[in-house]
C-alpha positions in Angstrom: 0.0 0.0 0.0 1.6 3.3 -1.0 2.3 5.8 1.6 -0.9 8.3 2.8 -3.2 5.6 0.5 -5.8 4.2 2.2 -6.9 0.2 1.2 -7.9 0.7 -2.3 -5.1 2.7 -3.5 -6.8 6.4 -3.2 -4.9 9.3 -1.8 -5.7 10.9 1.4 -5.0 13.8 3.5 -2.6 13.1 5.9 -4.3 15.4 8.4 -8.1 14.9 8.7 -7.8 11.6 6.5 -10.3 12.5 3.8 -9.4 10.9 0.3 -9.1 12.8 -2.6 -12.7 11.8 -3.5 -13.9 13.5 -0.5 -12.0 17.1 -0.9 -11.6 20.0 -4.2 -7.8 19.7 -4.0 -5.5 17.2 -2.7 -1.4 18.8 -2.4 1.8 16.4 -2.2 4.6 17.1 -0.4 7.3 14.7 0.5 5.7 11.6 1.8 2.5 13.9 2.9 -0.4 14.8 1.7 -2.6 17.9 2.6 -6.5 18.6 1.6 -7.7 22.3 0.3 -9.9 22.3 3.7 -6.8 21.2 5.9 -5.0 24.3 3.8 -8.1 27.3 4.7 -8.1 25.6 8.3 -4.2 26.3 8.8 -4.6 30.0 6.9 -7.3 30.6 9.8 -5.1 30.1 12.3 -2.1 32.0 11.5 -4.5 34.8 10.4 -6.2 34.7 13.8 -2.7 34.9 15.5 -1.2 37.1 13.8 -4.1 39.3 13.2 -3.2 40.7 17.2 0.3 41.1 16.7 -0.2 43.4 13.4 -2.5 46.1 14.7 -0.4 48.9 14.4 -1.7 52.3 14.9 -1.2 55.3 13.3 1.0 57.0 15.7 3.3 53.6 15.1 3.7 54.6 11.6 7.0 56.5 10.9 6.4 59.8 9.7 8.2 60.6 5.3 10.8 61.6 7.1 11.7 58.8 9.6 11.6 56.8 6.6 14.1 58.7 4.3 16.4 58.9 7.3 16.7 55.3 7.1 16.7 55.0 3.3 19.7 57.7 3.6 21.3 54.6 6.0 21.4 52.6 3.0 21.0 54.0 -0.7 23.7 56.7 -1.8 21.9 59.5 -3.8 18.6 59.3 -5.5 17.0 62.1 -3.6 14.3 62.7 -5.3 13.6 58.9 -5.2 14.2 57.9 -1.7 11.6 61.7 -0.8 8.8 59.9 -3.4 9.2 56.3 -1.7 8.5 58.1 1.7 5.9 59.9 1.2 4.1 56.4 -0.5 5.2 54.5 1.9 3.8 56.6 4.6 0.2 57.1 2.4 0.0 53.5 2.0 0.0 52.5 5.7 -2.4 55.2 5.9 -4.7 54.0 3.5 -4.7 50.6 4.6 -5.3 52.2 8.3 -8.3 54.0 7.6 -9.9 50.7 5.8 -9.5 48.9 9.2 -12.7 49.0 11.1 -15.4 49.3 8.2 -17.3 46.0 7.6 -20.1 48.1 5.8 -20.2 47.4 1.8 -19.5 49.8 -0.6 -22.7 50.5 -2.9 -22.6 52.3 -6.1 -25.3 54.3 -8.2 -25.6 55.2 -11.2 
């Protein structure tokens, strides 16, 4: 009987034991196997764990600045470049701050 095969030769997960009749998708790795719902069940977790230790506020965003000072640290020239970077860098935390919070949908009109 091949490895993470159950009796009549069909692959299973080698987590939750589902063959590959039972589940979408069915990924090898070396000597394992790992159903699409083992897969979302993992991504939860780490999500859920993670999901504490990246709230960052907006006062812990470094200021365009705070960024080119650091960017000065480690690329020679390209002023103009590392003042552009800073300034999107910042913006884009900001945006993706103010998105935080807002479960309501978005509904267009014409």
């Amino acid at each position: 009987m091949k490895f993470g095969a159950d009796d009549k030769g069909q692959l299973k997960c080698s987590f939750c034991g589902k063959t590959q009749e039972q589940v979408r998708k069915l990924v090898a790795g070396p000597g394992v196997y790992i159903c699409d719902e083992c897969i979302e069940l993992c991504n939860e977790i780490i999500a859920e764990e993670l999901g504490d230790d990246i709230d960052v506020g907006l006062k812990d965003i470094p200021k365009p600045k705070e960024i080119r000072r650091i960017l000065d640290q480690y690329v020679i020239g390209q002023d103009e470049a590392k003042k552009s970077l800073s300034v999107a860098v910042y913006n884009h935390y900001k945006r993706i701050h103010a998105g935080q919070g807002k479960d309501e949908d978005v509904e267009l009109r014409k």
